[in-house]
C-alpha positions in Angstrom: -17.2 -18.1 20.2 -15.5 -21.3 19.3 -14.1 -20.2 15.7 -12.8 -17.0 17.8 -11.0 -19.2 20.1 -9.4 -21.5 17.3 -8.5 -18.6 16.2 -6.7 -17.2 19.1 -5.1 -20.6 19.8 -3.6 -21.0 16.3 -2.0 -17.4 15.7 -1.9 -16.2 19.3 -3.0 -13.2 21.1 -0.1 -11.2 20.1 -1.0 -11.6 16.1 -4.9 -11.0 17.1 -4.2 -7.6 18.8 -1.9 -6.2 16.2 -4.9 -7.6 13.3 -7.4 -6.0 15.3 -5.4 -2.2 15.9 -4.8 -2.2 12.5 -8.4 -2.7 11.2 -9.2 -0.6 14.1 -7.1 3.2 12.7 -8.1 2.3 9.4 -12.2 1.5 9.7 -11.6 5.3 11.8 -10.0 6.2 8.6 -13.0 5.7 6.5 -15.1 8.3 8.4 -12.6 10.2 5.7 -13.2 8.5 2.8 -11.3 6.0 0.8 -8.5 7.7 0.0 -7.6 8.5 4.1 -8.1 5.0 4.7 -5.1 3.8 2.0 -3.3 6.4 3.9 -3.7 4.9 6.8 -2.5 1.8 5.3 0.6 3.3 5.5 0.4 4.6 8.7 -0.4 1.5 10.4 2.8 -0.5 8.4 5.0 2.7 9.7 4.3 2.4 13.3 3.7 -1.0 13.2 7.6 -1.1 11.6 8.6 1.4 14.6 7.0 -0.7 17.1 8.8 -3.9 16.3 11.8 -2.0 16.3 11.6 -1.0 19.9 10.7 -4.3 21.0 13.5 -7.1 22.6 12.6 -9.0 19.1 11.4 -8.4 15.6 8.5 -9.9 14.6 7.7 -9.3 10.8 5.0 -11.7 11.0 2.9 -8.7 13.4 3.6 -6.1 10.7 1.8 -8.5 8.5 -0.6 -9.0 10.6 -1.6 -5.2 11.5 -1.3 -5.0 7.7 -4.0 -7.6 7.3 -6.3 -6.1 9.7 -6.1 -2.5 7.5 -6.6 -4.6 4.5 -9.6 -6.1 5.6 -11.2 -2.7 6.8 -10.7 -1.8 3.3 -12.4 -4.5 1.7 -15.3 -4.1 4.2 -15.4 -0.9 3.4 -15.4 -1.0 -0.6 -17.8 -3.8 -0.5 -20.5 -2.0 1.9 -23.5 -0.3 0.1 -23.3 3.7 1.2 -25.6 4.5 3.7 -28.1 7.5 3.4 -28.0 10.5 5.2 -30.6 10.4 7.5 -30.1 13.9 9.0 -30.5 15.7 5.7 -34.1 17.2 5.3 -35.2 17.7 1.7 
C-alpha cells in the first residue's frame, strides 16, 4: 500500500483515475480480442480529448495518462499465456 500511496502523492488522484479508466475500457476490450482492444486505444484518446475539452482547463498530461493505462492493458494482455477453455467438453 505504500508504493500505491507514493504513487498517488507524486502524480495525483486526478492522473491515477484517468490511468486507471483507461486500462479499465480497454482490459473490457480484450474479452474481444486484440484487435478491439487497439480500437479502444482510440476510443479512450477520443473521449479522453472530448473530456478535457469540456473541462474549465486542458490538461494534456490526463490524455496521456488514460493513454498509458490502455497501453499497459495491452501489454498485460499480449504478455499473458491464453487460458484454456474450461467449459468445453471433448
Amino acid at each position: 500500500m505504500k508504493i500505491v500511496d507514493k504513487i498517488i502523492k507524486k502524480v495525483g488522484w486526478d492522473k491515477t483515475l484517468h490511468y486507471l479508466v483507461g486500462a479499465l475500457l480497454t482490459s473490457w476490450a480484450s474479452l474481444f480480442g486484440l484487435w478491439a482492444m487497439i480500437f479502444s486505444v482510440l476510443f479512450v484518446v477520443a473521449i479522453s480529448y472530448l473530456k478535457e475539452k469540456l473541462d474549465d482547463t486542458f490538461c494534456k498530461e490526463d490524455i496521456i495518462a488514460a493513454t498509458l493505462g490502455s497501453a499497459t492493458s495491452i501489454v498485460v494482455y499480449i504478455l499473458s499465456p491464453p487460458v484454456e477453455n474450461s467449459l468445453s467438453t471433448s
